[in-house]
N, CA, C and O atoms as CSV, one atom per row, in Angstrom:
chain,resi,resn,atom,element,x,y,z
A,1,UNK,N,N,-5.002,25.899,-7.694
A,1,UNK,CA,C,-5.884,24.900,-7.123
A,1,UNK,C,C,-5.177,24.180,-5.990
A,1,UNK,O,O,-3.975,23.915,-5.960
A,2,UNK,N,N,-6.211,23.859,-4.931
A,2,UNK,CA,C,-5.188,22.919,-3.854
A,2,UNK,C,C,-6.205,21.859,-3.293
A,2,UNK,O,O,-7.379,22.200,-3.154
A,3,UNK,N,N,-5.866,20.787,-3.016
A,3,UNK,CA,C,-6.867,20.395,-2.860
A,3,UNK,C,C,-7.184,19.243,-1.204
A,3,UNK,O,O,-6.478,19.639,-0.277
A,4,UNK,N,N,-7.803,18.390,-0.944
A,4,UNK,CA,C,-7.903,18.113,0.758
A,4,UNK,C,C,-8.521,16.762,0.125
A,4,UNK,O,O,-9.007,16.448,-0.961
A,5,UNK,N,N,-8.177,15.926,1.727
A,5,UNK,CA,C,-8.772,14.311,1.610
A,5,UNK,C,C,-9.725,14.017,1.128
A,5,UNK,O,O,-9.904,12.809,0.975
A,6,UNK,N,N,-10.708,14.903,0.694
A,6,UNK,CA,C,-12.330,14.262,0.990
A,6,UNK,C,C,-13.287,15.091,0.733
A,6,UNK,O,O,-13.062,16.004,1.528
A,7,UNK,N,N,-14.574,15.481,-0.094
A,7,UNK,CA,C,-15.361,16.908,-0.769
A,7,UNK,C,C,-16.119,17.174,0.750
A,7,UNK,O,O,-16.575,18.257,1.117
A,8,UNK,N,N,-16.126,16.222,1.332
A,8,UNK,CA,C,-16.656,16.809,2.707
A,8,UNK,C,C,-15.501,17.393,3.604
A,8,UNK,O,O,-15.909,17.714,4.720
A,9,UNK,N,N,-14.675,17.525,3.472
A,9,UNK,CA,C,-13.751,17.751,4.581
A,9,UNK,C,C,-13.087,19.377,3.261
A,9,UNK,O,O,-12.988,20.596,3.399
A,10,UNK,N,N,-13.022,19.146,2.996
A,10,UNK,CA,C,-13.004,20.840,2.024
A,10,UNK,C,C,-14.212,21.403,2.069
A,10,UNK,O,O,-14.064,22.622,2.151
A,11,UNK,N,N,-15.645,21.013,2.052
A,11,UNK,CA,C,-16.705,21.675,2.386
A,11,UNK,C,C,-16.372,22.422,3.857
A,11,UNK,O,O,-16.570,23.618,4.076
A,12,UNK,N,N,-15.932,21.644,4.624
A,12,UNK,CA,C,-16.004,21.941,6.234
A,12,UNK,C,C,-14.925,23.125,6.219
A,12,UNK,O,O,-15.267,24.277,6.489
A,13,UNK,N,N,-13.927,22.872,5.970
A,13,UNK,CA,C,-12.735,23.989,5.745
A,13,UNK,C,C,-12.843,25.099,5.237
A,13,UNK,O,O,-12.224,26.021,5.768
A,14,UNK,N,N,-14.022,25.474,3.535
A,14,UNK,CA,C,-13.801,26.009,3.186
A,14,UNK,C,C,-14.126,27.333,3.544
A,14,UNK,O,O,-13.758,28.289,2.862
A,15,UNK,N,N,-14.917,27.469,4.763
A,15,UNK,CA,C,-15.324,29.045,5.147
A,15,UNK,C,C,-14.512,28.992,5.863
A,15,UNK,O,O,-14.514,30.175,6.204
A,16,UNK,N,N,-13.558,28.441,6.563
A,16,UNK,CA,C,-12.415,29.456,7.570
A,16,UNK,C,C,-11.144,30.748,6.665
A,16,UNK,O,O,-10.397,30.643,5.692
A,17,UNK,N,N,-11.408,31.659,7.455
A,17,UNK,CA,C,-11.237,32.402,7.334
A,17,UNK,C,C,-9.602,33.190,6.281
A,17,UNK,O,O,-9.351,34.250,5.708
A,18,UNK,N,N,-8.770,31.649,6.597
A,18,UNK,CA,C,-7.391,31.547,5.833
A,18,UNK,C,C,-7.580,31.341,4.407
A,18,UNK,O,O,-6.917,31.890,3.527
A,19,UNK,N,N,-8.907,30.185,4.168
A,19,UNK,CA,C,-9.113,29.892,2.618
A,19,UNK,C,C,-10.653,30.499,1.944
A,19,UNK,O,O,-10.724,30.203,0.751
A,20,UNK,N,N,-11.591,31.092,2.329
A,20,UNK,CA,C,-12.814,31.440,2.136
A,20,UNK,C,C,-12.387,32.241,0.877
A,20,UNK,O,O,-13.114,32.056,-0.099
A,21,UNK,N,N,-11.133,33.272,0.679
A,21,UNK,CA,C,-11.444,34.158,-0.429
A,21,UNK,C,C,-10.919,33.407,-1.611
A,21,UNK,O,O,-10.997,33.916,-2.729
A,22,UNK,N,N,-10.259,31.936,-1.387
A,22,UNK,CA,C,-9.861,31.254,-2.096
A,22,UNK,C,C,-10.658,30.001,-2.643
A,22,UNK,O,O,-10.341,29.459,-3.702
A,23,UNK,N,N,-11.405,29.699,-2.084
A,23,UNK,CA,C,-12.669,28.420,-1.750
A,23,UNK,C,C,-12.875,27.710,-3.082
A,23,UNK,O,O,-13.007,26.521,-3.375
A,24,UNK,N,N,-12.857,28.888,-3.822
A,24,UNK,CA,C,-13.386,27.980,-5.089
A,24,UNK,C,C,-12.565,27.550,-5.966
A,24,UNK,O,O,-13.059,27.323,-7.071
A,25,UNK,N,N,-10.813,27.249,-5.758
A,25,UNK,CA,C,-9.726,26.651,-6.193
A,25,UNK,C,C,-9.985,25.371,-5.250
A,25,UNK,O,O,-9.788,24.298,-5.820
A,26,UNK,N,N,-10.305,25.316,-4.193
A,26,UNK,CA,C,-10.412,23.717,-3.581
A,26,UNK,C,C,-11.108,22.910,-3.460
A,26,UNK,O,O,-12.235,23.240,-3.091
A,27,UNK,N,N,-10.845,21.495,-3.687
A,27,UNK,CA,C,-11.385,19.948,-4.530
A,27,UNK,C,C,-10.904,19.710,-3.407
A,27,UNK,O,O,-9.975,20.310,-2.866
A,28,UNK,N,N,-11.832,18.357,-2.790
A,28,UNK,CA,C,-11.795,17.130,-2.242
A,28,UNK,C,C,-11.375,16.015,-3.471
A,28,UNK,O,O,-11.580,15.993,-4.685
A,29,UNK,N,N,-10.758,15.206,-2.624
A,29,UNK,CA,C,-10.214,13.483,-3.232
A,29,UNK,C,C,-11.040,13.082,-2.689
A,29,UNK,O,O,-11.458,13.622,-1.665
A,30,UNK,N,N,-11.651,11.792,-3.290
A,30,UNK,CA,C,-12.558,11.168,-2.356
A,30,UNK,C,C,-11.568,10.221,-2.337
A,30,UNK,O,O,-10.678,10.003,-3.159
A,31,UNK,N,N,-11.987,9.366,-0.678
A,31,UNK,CA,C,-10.442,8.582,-0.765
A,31,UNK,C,C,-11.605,7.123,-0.148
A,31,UNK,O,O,-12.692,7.033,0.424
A,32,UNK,N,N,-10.512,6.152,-0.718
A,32,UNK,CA,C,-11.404,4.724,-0.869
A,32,UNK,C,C,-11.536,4.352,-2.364
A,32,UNK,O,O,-10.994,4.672,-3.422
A,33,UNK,N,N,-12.362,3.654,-2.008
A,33,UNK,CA,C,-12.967,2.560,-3.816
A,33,UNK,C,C,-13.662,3.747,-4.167
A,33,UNK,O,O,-13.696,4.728,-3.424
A,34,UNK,N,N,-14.142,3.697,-5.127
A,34,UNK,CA,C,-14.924,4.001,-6.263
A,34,UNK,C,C,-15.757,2.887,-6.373
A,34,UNK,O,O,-15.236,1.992,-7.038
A,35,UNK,N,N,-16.975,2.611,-5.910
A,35,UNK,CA,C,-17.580,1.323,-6.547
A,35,UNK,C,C,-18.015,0.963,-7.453
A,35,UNK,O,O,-18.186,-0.210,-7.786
A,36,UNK,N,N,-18.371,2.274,-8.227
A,36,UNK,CA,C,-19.180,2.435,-9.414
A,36,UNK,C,C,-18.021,1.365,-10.590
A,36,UNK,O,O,-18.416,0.555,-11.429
A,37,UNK,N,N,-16.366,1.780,-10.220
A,37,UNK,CA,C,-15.563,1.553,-10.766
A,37,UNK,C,C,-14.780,-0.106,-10.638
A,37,UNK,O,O,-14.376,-0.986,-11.399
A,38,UNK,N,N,-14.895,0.189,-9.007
A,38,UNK,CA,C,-14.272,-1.337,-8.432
A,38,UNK,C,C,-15.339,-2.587,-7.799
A,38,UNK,O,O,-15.492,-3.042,-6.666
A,39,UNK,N,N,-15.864,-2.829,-8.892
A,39,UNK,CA,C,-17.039,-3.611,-8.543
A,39,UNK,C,C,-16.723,-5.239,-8.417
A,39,UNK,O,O,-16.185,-5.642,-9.448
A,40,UNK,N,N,-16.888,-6.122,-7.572
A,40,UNK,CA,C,-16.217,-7.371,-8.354
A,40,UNK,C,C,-17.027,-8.175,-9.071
A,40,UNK,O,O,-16.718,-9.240,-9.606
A,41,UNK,N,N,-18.432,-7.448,-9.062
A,41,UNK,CA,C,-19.536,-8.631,-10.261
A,41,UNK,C,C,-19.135,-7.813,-11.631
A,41,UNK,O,O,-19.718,-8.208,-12.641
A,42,UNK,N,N,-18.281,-6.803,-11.780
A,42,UNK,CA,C,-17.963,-6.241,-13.109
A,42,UNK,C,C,-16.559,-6.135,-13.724
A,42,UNK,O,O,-16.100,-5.805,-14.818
A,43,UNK,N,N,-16.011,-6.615,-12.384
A,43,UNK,CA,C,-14.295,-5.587,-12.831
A,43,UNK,C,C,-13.904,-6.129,-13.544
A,43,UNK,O,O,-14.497,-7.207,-13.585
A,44,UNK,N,N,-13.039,-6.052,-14.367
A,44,UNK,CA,C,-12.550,-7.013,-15.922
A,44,UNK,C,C,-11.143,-7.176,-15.444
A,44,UNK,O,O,-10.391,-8.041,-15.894
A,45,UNK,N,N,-10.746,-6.150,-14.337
A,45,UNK,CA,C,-9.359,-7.155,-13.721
A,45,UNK,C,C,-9.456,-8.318,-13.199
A,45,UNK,O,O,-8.500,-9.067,-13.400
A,46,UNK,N,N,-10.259,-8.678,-12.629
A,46,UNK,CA,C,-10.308,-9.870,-11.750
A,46,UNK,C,C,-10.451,-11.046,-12.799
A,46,UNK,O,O,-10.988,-10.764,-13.870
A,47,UNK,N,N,-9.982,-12.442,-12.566
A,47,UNK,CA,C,-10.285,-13.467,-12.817
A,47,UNK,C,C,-11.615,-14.239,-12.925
A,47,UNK,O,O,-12.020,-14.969,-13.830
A,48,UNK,N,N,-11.978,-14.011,-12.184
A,48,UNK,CA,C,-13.170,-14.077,-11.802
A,48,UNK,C,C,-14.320,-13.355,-10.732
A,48,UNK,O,O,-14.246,-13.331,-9.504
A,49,UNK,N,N,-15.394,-12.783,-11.595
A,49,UNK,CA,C,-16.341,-11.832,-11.040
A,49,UNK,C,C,-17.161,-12.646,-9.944
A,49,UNK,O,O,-17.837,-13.647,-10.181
A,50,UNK,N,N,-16.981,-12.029,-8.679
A,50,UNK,CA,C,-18.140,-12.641,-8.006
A,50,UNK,C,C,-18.980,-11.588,-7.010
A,50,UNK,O,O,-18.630,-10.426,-6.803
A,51,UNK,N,N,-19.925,-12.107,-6.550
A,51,UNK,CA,C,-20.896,-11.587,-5.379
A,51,UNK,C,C,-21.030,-12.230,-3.876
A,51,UNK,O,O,-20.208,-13.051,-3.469
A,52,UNK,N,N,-21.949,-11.860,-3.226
A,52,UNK,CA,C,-21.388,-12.748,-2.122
A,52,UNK,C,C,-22.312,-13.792,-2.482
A,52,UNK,O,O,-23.097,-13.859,-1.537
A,53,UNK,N,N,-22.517,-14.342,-3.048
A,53,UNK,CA,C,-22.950,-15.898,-3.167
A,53,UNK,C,C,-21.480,-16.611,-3.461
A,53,UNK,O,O,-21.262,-17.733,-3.003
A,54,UNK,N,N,-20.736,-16.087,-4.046
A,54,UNK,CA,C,-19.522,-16.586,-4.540
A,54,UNK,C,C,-18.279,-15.934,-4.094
A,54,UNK,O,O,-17.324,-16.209,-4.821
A,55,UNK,N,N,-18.051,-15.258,-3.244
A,55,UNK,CA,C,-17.262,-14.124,-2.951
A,55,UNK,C,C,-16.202,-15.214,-2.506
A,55,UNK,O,O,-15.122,-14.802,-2.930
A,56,UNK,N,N,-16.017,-16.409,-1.849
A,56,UNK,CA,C,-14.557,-17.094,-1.456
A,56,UNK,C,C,-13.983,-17.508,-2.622
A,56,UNK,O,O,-12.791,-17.437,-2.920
A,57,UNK,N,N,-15.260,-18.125,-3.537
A,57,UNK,CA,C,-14.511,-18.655,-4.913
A,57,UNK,C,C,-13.671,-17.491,-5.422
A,57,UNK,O,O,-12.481,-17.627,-5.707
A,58,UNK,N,N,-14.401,-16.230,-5.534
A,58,UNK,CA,C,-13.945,-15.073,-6.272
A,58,UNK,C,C,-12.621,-14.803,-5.480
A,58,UNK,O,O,-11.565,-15.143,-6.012
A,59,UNK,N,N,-12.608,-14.305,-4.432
A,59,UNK,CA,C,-11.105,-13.922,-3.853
A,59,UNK,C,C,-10.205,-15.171,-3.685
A,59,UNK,O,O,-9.186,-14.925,-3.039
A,60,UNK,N,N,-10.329,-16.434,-4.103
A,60,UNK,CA,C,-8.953,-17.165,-3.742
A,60,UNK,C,C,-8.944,-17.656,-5.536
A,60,UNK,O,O,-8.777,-18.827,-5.878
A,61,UNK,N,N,-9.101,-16.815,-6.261
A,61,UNK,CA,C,-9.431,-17.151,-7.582
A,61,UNK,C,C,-8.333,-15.602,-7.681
A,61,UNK,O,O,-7.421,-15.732,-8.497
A,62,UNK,N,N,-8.355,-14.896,-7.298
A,62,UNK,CA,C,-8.040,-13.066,-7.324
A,62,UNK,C,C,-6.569,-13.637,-6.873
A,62,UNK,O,O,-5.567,-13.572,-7.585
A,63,UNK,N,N,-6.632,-14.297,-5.354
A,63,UNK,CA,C,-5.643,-14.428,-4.552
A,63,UNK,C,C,-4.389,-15.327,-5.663
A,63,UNK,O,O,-3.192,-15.077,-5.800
A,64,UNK,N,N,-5.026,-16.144,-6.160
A,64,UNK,CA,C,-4.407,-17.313,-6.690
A,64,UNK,C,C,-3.660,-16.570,-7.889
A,64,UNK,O,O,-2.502,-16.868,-8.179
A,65,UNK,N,N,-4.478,-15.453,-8.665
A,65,UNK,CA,C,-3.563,-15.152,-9.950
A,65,UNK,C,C,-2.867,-14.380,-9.012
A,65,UNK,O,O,-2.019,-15.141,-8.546
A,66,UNK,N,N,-2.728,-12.895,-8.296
A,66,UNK,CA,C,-1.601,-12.430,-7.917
A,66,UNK,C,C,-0.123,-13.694,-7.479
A,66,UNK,O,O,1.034,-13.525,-7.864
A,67,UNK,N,N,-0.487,-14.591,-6.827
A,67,UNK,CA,C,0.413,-15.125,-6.508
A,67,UNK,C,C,1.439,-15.726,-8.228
A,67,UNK,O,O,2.643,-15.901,-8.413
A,68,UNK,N,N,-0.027,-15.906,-9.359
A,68,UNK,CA,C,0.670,-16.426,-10.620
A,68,UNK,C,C,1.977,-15.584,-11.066
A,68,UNK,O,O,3.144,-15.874,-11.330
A,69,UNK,N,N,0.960,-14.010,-11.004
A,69,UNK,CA,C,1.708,-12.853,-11.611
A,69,UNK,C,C,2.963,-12.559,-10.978
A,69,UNK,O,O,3.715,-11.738,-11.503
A,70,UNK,N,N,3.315,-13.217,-9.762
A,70,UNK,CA,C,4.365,-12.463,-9.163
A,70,UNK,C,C,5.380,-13.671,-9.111
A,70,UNK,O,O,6.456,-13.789,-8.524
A,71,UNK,N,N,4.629,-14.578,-9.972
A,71,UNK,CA,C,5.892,-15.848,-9.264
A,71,UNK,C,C,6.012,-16.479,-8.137
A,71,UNK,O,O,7.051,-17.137,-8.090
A,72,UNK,N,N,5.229,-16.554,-7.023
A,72,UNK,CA,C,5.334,-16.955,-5.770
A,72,UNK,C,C,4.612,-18.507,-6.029
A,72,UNK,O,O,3.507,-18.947,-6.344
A,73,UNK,N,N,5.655,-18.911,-5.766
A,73,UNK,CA,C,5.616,-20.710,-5.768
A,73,UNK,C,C,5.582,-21.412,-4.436
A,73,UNK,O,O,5.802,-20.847,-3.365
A,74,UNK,N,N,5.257,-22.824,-4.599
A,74,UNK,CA,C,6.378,-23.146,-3.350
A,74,UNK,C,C,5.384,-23.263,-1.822
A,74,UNK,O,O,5.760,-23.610,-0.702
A,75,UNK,N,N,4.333,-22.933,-2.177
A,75,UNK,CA,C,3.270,-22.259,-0.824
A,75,UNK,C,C,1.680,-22.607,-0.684
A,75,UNK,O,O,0.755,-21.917,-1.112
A,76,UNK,N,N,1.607,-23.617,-0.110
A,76,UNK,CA,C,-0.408,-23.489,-0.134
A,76,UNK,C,C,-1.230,-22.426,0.407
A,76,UNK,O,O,-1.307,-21.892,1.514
A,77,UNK,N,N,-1.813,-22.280,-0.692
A,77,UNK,CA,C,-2.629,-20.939,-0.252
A,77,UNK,C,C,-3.920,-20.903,0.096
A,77,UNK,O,O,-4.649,-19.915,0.186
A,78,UNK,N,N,-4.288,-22.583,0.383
A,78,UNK,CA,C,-5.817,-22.094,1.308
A,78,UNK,C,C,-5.348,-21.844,3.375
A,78,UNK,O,O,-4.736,-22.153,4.397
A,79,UNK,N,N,-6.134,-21.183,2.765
A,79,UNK,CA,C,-6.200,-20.713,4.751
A,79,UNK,C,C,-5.090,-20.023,5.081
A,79,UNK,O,O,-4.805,-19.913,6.273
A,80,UNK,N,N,-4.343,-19.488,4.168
A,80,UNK,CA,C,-3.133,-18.837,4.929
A,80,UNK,C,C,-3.311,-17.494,4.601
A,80,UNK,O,O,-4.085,-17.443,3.644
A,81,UNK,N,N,-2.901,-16.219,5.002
A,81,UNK,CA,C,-2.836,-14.856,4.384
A,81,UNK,C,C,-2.207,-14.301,3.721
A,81,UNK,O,O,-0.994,-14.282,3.930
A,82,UNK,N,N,-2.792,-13.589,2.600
A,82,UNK,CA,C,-1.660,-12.528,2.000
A,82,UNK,C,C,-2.177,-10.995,1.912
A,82,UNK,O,O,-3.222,-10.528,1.457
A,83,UNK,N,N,-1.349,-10.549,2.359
A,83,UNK,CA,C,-1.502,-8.847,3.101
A,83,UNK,C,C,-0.377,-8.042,1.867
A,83,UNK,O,O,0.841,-7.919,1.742
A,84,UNK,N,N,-1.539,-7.642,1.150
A,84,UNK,CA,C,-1.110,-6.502,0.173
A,84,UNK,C,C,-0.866,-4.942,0.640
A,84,UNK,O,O,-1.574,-4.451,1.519
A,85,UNK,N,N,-0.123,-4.414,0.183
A,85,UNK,CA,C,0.115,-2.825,0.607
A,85,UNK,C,C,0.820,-2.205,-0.508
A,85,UNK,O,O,1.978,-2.490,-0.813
A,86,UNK,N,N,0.149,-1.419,-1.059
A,86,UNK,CA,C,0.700,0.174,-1.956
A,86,UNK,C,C,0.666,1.073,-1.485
A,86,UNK,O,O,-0.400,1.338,-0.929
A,87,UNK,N,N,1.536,1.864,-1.428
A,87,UNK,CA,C,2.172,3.315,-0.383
A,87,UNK,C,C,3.146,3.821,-0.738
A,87,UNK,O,O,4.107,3.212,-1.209
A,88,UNK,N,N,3.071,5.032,-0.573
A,88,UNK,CA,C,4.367,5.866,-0.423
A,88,UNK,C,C,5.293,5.438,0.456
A,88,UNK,O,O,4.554,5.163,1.401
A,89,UNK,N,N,6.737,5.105,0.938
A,89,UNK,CA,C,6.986,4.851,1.894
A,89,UNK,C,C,7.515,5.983,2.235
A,89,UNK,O,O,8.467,6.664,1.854
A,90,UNK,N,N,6.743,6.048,2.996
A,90,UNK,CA,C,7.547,7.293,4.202
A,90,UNK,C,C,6.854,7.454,5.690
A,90,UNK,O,O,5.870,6.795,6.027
A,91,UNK,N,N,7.430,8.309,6.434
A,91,UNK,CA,C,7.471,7.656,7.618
A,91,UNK,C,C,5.910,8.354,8.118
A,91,UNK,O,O,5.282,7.597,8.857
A,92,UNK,N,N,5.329,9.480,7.857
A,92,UNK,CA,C,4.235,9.373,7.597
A,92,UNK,C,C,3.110,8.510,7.387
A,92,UNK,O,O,1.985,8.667,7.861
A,93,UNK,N,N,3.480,7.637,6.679
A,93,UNK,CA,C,2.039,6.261,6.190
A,93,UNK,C,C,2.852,5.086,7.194
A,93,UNK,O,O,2.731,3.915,6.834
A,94,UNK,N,N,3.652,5.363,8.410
A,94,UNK,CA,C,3.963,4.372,9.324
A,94,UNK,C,C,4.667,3.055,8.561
A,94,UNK,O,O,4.254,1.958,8.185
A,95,UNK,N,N,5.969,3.765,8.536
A,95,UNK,CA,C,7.000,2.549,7.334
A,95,UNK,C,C,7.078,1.573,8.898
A,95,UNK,O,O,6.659,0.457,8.587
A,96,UNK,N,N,7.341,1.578,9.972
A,96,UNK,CA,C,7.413,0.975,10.898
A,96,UNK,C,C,6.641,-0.235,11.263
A,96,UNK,O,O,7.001,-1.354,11.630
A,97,UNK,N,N,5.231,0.412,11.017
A,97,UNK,CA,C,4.406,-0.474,10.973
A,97,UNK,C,C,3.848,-1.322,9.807
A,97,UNK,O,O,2.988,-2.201,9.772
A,98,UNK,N,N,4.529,-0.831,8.992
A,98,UNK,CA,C,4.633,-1.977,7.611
A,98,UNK,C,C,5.325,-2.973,7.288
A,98,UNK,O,O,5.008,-3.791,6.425
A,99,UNK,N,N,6.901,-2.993,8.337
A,99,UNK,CA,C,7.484,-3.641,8.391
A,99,UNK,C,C,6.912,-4.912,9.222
A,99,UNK,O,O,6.727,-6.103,8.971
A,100,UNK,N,N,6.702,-3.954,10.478
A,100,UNK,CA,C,6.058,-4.812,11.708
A,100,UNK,C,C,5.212,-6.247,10.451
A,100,UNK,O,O,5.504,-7.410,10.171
A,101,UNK,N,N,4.204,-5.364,10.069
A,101,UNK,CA,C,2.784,-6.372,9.426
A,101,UNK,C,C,3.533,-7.150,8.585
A,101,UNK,O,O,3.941,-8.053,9.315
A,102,UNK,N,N,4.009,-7.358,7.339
A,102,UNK,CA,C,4.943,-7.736,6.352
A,102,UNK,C,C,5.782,-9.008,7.534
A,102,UNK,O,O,5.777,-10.191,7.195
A,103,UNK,N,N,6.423,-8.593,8.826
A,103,UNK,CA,C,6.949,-9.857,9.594
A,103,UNK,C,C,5.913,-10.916,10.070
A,103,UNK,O,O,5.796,-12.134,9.932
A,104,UNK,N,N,5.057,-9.708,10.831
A,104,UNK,CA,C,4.019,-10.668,11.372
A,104,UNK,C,C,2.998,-11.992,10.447
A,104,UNK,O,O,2.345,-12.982,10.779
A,105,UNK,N,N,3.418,-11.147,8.891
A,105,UNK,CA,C,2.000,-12.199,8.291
A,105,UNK,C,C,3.335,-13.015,7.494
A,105,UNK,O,O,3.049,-13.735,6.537
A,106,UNK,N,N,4.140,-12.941,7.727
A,106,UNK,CA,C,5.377,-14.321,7.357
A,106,UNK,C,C,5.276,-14.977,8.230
A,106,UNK,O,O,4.922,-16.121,7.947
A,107,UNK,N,N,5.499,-14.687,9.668
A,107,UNK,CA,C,5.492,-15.614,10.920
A,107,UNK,C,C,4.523,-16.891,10.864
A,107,UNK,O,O,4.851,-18.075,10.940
A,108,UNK,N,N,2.793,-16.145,10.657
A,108,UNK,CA,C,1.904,-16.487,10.409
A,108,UNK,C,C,1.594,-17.190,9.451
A,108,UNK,O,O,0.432,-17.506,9.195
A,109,UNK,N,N,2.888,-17.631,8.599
A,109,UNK,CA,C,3.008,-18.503,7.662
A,109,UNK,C,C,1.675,-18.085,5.793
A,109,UNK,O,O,1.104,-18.845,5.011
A,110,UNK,N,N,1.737,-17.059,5.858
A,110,UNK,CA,C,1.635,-16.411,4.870
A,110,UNK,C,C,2.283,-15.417,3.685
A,110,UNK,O,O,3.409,-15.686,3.265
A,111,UNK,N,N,1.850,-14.735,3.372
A,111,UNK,CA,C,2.537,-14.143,1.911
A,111,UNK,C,C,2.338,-12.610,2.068
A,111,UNK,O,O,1.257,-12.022,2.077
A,112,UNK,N,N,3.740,-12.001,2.206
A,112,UNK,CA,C,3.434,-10.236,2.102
A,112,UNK,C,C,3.720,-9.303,0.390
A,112,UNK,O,O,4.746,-9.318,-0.291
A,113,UNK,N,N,3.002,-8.906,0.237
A,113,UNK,CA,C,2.797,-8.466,-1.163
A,113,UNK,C,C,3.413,-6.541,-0.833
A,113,UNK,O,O,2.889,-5.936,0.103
A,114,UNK,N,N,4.280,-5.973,-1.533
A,114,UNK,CA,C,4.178,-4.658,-1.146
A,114,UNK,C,C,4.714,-4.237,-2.475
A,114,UNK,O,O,5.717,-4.701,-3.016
A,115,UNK,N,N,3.794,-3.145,-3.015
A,115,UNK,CA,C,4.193,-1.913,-4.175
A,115,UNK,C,C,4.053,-0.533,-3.698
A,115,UNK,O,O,2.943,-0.007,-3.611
A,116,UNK,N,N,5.175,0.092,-3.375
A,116,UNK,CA,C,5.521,1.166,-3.309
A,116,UNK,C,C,7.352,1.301,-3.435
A,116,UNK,O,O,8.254,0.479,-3.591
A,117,UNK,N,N,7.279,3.052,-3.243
A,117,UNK,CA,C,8.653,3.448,-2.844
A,117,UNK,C,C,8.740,4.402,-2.193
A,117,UNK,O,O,7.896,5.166,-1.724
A,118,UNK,N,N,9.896,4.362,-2.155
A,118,UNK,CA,C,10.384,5.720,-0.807
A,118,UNK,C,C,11.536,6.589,-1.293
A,118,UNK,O,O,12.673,6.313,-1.674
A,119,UNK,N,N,10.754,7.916,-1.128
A,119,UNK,CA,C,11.859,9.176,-1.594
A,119,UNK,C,C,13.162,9.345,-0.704
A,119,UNK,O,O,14.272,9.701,-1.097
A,120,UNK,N,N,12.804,9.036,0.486
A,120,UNK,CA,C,14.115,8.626,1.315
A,120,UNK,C,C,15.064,7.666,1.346
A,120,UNK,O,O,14.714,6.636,1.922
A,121,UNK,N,N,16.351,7.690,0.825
A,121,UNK,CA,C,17.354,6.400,0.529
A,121,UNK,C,C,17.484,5.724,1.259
A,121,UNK,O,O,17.661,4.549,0.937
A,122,UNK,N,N,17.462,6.194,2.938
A,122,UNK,CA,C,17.496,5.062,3.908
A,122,UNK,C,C,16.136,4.509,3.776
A,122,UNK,O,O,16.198,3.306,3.522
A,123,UNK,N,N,15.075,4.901,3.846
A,123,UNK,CA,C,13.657,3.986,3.751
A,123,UNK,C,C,13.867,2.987,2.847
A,123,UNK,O,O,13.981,1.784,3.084
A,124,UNK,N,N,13.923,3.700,1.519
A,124,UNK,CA,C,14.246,2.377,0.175
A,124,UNK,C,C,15.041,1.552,0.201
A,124,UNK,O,O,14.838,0.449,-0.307
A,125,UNK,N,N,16.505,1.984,0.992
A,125,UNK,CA,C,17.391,0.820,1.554
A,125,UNK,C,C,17.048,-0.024,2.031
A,125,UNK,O,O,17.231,-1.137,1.536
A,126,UNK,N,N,16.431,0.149,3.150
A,126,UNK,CA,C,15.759,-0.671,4.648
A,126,UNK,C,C,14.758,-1.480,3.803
A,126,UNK,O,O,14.820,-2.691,4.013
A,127,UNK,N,N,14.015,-1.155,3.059
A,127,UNK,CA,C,12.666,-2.313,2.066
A,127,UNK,C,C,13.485,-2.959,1.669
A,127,UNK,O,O,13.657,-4.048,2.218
A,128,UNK,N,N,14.447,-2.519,0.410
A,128,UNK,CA,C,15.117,-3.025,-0.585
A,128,UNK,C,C,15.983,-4.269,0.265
A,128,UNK,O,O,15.846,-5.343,-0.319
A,129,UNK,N,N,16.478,-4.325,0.981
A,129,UNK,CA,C,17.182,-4.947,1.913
A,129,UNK,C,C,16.200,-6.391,2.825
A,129,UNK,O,O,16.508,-7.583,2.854
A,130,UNK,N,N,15.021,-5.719,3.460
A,130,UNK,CA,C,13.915,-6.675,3.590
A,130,UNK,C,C,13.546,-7.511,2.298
A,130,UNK,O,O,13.352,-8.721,2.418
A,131,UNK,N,N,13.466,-7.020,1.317
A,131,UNK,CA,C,12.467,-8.080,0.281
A,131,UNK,C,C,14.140,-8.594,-0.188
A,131,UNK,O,O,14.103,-9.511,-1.008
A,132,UNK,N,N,15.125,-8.285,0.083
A,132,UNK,CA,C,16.526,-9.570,-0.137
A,132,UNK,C,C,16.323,-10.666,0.726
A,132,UNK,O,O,16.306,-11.868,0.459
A,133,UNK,N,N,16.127,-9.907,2.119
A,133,UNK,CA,C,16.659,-11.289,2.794
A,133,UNK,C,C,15.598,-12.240,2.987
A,133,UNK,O,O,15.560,-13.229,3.720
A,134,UNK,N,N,14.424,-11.588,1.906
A,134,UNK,CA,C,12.728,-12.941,2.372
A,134,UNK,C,C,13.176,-13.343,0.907
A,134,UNK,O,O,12.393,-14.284,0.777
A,135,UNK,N,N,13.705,-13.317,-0.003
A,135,UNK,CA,C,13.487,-14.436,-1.472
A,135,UNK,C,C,14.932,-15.380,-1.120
A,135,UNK,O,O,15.253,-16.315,-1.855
């Protein structure tokens, strides 16, 4: 089995001529939410479920426990940003420009949130080394 970004983008692929006698080993990922799954009038992660009648209460209610869960003290958190990122790090998903964002939304006097790692020792160095010299 092998599989591609997206059931439309393996549909499109699958008659060329390299994979056609193979076609029916390949799956699309659908890539994004799931809404059915990540709903916020349902999700039982969140703190609080909202819609857009309530959607600011709901995200600085969301915003407010990540900051609980992680320990981040010390910081008012209306009106300021926090820029989450999970990734592979590698230089592929633009480690460059993760750094970049992660500076820029400190500058900006906000909060950078990042879960991932990197199979490369210098990449994981270079993070590991960033999230020292910001605590």
């Amino acid at each position: 089995k092998f599989t591609t970004v997206s059931p439309s983008y393996a549909f499109e692929i699958g008659g060329h001529g390299a994979i056609a006698a193979d076609s029916h080993k390949l799956r699309g990922v659908i890539n994004g939410i799931d809404p059915d799954i990540w709903d916020p009038e349902t999700d039982m992660f969140l703190p609080v479920h909202y819609s857009s009648a309530n959607v600011v209460a709901g995200k600085a209610a969301a915003k407010q426990e990540v900051r609980n869960r992680l320990g981040l003290s010390g910081w008012q958190a209306e009106n300021k940003p926090m820029v989450g990122v999970v990734s592979r790090l590698t230089g592929q998903k633009g480690v460059p420009l993760i750094k970049h964002a992660a500076w820029r939304t400190l500058d900006r006097g906000g909060q950078f949130v990042l879960l991932g790692s990197a199979p490369d020792p210098k990449i994981q160095s270079d993070f590991n080394a960033l999230a020292n010299n910001l605590q």
